[in-house]
MDTraj code that builds the backbone (N, CA, C; nanometers):
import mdtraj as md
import numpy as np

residues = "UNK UNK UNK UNK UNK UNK UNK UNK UNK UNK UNK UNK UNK UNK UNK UNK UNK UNK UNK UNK UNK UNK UNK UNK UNK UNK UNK UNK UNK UNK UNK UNK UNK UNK UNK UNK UNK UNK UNK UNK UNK UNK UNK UNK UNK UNK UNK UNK UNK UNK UNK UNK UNK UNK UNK UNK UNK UNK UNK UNK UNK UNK UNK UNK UNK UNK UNK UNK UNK UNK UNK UNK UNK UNK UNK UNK UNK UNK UNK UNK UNK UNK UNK UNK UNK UNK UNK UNK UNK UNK UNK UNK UNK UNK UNK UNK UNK UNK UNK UNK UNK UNK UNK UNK UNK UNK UNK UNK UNK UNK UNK UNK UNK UNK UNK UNK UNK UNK UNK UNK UNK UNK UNK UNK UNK UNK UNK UNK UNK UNK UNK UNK UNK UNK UNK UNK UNK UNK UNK UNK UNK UNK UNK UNK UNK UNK UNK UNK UNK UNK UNK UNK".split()
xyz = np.array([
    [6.2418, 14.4973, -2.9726],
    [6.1045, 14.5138, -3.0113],
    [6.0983, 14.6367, -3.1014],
    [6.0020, 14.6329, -3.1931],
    [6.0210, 14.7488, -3.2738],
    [5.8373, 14.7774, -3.2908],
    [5.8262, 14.8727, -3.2661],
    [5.6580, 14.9159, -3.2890],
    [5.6534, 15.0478, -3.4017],
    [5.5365, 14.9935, -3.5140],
    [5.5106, 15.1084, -3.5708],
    [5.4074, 15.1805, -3.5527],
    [5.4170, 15.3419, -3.5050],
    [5.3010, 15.4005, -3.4414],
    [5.2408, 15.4459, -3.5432],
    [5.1364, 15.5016, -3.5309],
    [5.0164, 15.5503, -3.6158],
    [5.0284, 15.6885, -3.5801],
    [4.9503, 15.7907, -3.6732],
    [4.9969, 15.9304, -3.6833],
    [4.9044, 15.9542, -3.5255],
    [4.9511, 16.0716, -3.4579],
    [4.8921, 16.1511, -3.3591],
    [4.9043, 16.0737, -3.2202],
    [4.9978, 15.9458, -3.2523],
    [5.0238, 15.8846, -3.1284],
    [5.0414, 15.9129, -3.0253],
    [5.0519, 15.9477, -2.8953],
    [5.1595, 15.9847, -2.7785],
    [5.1524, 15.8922, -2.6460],
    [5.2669, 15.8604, -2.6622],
    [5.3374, 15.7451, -2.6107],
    [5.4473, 15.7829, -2.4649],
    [5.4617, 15.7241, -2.3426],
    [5.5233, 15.7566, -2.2809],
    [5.6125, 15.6196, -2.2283],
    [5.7937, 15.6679, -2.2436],
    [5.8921, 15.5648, -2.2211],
    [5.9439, 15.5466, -2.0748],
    [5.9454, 15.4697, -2.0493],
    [6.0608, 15.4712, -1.9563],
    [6.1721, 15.4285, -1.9603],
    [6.2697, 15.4980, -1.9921],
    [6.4100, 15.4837, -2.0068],
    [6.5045, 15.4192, -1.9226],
    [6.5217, 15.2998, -1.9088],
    [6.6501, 15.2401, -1.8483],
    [6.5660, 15.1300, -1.7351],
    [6.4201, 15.0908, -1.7664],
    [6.3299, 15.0621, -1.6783],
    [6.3610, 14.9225, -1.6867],
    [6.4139, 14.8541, -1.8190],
    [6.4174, 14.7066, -1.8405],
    [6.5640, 14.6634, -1.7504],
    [6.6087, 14.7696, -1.7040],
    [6.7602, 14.7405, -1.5959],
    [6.6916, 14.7179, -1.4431],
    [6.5962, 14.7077, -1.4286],
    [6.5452, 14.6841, -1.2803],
    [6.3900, 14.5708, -1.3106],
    [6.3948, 14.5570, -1.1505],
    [6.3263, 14.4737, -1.1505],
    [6.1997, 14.5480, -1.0932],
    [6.0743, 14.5062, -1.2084],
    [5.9497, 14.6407, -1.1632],
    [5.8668, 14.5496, -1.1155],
    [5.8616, 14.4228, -1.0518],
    [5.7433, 14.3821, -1.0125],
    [5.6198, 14.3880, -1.0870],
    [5.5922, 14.3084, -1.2642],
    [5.5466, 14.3127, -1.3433],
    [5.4330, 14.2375, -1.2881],
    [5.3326, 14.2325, -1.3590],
    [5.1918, 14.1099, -1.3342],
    [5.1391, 14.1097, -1.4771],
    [5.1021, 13.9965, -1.4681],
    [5.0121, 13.9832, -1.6335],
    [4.9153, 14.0834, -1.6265],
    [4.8706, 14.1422, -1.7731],
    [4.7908, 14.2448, -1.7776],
    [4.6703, 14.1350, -1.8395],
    [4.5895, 14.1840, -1.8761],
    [4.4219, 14.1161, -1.9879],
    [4.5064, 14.1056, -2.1060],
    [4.5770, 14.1555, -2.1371],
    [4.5796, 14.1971, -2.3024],
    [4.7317, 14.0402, -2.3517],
    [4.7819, 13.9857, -2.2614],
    [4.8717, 13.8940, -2.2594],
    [5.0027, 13.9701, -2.2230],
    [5.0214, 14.0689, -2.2116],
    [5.1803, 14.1217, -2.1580],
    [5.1288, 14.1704, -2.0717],
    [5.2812, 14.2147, -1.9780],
    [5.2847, 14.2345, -1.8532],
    [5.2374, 14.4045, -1.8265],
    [5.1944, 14.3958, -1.6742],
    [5.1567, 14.5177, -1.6450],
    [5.2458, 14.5885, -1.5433],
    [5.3238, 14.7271, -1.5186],
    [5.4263, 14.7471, -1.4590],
    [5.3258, 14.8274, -1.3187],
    [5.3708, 14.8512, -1.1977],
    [5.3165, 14.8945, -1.1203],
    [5.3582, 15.0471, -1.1041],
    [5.2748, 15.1494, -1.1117],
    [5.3511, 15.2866, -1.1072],
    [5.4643, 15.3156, -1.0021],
    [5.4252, 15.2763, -0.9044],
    [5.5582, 15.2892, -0.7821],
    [5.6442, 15.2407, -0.8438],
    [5.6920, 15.1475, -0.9251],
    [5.8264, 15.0713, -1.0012],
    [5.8863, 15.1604, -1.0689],
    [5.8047, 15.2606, -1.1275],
    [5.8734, 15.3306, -1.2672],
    [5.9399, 15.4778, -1.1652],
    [5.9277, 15.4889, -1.0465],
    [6.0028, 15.5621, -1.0006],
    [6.0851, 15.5403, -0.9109],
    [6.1709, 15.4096, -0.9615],
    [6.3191, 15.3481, -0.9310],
    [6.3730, 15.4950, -1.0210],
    [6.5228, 15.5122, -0.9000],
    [6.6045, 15.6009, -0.9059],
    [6.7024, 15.5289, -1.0724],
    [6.7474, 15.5949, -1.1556],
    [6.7715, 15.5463, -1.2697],
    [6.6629, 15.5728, -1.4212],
    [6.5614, 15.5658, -1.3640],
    [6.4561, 15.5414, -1.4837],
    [6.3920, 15.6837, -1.5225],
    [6.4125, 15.7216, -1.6202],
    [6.3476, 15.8656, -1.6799],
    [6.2409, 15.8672, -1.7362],
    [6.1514, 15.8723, -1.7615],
    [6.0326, 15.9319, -1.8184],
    [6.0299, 16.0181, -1.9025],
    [5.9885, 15.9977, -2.0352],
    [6.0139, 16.0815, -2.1604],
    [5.8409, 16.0717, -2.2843],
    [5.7758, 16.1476, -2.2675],
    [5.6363, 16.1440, -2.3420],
    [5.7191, 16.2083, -2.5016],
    [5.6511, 16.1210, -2.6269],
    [5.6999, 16.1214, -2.7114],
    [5.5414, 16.1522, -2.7897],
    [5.5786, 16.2334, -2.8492],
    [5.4102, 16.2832, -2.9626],
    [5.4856, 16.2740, -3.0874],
    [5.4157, 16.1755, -3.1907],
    [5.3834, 16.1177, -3.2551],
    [5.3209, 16.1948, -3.3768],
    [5.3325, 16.3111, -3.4277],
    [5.2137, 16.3390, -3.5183],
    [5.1936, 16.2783, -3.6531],
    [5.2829, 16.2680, -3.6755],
    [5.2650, 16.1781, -3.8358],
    [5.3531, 16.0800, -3.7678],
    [5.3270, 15.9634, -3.7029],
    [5.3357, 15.8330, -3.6777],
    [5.4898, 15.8566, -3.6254],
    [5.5065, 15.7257, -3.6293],
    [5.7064, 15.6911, -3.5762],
    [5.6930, 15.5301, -3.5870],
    [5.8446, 15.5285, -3.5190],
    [5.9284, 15.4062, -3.5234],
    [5.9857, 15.3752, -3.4189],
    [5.9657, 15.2735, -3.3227],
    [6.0320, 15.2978, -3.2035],
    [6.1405, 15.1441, -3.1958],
    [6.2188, 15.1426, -3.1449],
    [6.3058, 15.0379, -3.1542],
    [6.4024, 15.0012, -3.0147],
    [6.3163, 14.9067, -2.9308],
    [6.3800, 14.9177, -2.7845],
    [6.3823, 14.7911, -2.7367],
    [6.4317, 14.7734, -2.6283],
    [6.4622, 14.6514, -2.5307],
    [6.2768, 14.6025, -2.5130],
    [6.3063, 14.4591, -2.5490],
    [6.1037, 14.4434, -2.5189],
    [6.0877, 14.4403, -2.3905],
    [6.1580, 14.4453, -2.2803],
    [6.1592, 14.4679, -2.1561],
    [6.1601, 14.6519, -2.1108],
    [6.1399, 14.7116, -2.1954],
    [6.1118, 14.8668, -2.1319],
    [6.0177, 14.8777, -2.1201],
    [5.9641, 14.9341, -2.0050],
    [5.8311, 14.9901, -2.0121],
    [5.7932, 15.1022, -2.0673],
    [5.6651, 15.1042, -2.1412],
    [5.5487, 15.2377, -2.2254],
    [5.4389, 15.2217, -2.1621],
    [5.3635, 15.3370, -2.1921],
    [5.1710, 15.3593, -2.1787],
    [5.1782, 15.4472, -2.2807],
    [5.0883, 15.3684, -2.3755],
    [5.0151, 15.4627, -2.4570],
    [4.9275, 15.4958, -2.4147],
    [4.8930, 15.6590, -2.4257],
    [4.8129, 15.7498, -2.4097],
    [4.6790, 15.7796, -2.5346],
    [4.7525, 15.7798, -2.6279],
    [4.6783, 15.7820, -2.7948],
    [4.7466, 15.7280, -2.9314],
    [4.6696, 15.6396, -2.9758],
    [4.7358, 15.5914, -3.0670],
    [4.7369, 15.4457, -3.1030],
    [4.8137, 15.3768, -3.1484],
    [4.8086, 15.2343, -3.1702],
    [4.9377, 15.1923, -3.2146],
    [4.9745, 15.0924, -3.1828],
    [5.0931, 15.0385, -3.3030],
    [5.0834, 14.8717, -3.3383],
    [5.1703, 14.8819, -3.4311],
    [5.2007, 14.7222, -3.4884],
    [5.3266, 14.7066, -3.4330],
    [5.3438, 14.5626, -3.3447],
    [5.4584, 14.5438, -3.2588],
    [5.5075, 14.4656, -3.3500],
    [5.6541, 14.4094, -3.3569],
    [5.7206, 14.2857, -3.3604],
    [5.8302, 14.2663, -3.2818],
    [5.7726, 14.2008, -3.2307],
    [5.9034, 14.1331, -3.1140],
    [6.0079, 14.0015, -3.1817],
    [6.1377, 14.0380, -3.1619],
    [6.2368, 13.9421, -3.1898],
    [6.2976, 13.8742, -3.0523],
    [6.3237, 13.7355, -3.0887],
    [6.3755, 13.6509, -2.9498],
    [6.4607, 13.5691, -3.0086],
    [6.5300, 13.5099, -2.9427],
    [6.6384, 13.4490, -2.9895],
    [6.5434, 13.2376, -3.0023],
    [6.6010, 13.1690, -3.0375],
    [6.4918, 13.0157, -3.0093],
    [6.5235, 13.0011, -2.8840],
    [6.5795, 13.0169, -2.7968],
    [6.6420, 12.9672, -2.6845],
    [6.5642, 13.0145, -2.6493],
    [6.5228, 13.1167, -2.5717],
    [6.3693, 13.2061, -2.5088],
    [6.2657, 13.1519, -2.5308],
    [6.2115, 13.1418, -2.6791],
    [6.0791, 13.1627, -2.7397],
    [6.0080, 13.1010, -2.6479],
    [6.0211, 12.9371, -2.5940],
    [5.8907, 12.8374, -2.5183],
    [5.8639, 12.9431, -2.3874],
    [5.9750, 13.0537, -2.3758],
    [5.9110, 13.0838, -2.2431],
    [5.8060, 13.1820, -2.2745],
    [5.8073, 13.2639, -2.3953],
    [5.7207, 13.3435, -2.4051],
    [5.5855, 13.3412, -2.4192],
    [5.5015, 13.4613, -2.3617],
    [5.3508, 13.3940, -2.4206],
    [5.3087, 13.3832, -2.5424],
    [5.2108, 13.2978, -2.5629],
    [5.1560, 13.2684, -2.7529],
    [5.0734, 13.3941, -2.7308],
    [5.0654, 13.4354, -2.8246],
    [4.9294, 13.5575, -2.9011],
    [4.8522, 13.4191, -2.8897],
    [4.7616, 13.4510, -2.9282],
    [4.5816, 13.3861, -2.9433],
    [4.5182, 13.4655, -3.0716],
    [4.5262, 13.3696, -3.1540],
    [4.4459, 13.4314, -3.2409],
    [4.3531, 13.3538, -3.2974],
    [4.1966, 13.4376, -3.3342],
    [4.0811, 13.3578, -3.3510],
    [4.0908, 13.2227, -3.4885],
    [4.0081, 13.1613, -3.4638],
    [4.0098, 13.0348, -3.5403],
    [3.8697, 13.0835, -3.6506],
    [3.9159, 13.0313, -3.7448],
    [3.7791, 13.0238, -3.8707],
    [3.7783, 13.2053, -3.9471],
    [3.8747, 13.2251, -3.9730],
    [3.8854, 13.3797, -3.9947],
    [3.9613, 13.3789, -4.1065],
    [4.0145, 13.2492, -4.1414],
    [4.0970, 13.2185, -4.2517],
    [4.2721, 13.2640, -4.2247],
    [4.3225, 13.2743, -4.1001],
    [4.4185, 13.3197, -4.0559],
    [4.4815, 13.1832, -4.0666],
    [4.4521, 13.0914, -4.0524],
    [4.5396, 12.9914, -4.0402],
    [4.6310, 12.9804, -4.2239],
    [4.4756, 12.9689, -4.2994],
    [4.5781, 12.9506, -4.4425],
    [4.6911, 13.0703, -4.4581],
    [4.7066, 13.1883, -4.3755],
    [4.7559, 13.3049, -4.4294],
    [4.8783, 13.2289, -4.3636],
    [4.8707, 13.1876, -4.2474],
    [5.0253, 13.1902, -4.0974],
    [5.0875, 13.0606, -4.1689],
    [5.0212, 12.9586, -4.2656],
    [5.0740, 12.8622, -4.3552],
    [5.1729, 12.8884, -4.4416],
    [5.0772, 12.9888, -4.5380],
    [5.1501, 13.0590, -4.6093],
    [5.3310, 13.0934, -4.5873],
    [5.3258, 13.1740, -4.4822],
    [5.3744, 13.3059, -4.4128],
    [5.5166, 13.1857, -4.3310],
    [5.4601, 13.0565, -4.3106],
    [5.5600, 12.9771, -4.2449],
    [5.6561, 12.9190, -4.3225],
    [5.6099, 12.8801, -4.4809],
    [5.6556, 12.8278, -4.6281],
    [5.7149, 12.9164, -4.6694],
    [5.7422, 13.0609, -4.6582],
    [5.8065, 13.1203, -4.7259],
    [5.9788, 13.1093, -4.7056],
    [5.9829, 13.1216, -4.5030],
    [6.1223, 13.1097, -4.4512],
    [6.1017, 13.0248, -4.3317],
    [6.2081, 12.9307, -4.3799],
    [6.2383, 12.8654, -4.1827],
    [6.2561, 12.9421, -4.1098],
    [6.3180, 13.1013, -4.1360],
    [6.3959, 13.1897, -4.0285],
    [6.2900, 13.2679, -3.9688],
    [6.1666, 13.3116, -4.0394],
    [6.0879, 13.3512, -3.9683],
    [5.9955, 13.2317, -3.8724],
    [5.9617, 13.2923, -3.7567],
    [5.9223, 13.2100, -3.6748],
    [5.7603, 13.3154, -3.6272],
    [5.6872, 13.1914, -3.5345],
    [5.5567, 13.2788, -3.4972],
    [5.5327, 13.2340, -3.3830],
    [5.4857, 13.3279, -3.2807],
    [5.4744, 13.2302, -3.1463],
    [5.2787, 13.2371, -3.1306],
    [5.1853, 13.1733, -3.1531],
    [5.1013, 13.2188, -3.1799],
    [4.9776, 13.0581, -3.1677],
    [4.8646, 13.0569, -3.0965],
    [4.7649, 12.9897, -3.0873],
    [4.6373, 13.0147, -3.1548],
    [4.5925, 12.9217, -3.2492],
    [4.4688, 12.9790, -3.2703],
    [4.3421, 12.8933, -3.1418],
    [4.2973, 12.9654, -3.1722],
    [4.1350, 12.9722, -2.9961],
    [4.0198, 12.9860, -3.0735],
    [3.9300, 12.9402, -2.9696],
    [3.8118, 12.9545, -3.0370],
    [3.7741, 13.1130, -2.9881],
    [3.6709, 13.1946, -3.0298],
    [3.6553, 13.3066, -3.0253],
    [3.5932, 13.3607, -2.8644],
    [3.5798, 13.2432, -2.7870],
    [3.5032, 13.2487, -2.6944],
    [3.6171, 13.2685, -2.5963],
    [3.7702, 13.2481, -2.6149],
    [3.8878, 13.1947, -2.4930],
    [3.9388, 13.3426, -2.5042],
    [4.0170, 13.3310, -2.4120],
    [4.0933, 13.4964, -2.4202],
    [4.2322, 13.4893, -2.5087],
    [4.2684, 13.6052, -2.5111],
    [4.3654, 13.6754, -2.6099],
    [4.5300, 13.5932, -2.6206],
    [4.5177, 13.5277, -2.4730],
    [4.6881, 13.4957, -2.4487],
    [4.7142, 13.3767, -2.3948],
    [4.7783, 13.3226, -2.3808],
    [4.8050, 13.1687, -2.2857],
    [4.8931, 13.1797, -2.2075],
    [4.8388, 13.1160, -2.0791],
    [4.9162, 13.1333, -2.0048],
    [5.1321, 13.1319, -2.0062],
    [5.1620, 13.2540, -1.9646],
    [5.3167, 13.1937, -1.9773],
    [5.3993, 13.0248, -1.9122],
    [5.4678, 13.0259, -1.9151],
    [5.5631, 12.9050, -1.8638],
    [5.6634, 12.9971, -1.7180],
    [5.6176, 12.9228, -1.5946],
    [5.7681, 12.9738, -1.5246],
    [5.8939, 12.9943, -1.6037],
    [5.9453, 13.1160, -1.5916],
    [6.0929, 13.1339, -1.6014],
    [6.1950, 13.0165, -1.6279],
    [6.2761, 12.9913, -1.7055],
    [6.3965, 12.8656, -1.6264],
    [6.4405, 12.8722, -1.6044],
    [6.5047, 12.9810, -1.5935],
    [6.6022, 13.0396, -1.4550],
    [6.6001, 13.0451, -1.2944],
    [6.4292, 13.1054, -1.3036],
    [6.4612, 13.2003, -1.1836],
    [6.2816, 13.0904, -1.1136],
    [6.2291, 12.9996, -1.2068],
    [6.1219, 12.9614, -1.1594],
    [5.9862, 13.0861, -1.1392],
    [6.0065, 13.1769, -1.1922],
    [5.8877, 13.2633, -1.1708],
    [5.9231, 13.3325, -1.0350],
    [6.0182, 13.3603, -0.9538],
    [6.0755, 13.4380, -0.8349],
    [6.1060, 13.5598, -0.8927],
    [6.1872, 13.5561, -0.9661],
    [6.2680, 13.6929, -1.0316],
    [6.4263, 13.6689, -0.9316],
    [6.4388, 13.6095, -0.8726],
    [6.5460, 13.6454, -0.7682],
    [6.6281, 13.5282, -0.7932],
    [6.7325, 13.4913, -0.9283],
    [6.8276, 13.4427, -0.9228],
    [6.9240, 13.4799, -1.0707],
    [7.0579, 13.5878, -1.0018],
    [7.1604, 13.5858, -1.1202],
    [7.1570, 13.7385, -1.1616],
    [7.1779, 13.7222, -1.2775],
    [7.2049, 13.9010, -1.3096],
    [7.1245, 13.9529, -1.4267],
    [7.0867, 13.8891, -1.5307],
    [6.9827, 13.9475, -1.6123],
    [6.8714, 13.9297, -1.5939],
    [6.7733, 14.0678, -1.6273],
    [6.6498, 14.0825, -1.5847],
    [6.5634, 13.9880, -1.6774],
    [6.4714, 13.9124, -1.6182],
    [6.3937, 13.8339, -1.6698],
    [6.3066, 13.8374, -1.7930],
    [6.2818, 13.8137, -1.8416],
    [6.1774, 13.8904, -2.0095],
    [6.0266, 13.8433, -1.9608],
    [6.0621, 13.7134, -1.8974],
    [5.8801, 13.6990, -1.8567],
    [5.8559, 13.6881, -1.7395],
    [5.9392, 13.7141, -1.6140],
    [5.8741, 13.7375, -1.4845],
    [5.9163, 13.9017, -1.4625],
    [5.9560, 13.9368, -1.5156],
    [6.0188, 14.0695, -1.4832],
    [6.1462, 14.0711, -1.3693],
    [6.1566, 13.9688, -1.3472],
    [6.2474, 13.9648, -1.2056],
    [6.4335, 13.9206, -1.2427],
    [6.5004, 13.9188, -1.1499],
    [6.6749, 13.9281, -1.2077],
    [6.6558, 13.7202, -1.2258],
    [6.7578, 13.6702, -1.3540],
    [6.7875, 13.5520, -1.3110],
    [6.9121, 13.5412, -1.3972],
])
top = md.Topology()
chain = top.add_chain()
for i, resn in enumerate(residues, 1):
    res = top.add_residue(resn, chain, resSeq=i)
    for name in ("N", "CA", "C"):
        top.add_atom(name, md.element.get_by_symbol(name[0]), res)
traj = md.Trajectory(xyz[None], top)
């Protein structure tokens, strides 16, 4: 995942957090929400990063952050094998976004978009897909899950 922050940002990481299993839950916003007791698994550091004239951050999309101030533009990379499990963005309908994501699809096969348009009235995200690994448990195998948060 790579996020570009905006100047005066401050952002806090947790370092080595995507190696355990934090007992994630969907947040409102369509990604997951980590529970504070999780982020103080033995292993995981905590590092607040200030931002004044913006940054670049470039990490496992499974680490956990809280931004404190600031904003960024995410892009997340997945391999095709993943993608159906991930959630779609939601994005509004009649905004003229569709002719742009047309556009934007004609240019390269290689870029890809995981993305719904909604009417303005539905929320932000769609629901994920169980895991296919692990069925939405978290508890089967050795890599940590990208959308239950759990090992499969």
């Amino acid at each position: 995942m790579v996020n570009l922050w905006t100047s005066d940002s401050v952002v806090m990481f947790h370092v080595r957090s995507q190696n355990n299993h934090l007992m994630a839950q969907a947040a409102p916003n369509g990604l997951l929400k980590i529970p504070p007791e999780s982020l103080g698994l033995p292993g995981i550091i905590s590092k607040t990063a200030v931002m004044k004239t913006g940054g670049l951050s470039i990490m496992d999309a499974r680490t956990g952050f809280k931004i404190f101030k600031g904003r960024t533009i995410t892009f997340g990379f997945v391999v095709p094998d993943e993608l159906p499990y991930w959630v779609k963005m939601g994005l509004p309908k009649g905004y003229g976004l569709e002719a742009l994501v047309q556009q934007m699809q004609e240019i390269s096969d290689r870029i890809g978009a995981n993305f719904e348009f909604q009417h303005t009235d539905q929320g932000t995200s769609s629901p994920s897909r169980a895991c296919r690994m692990c069925g939405g448990t978290g508890r089967n195998g050795v890599f940590t899950c990208a959308i239950c948060g759990g090992k499969k």
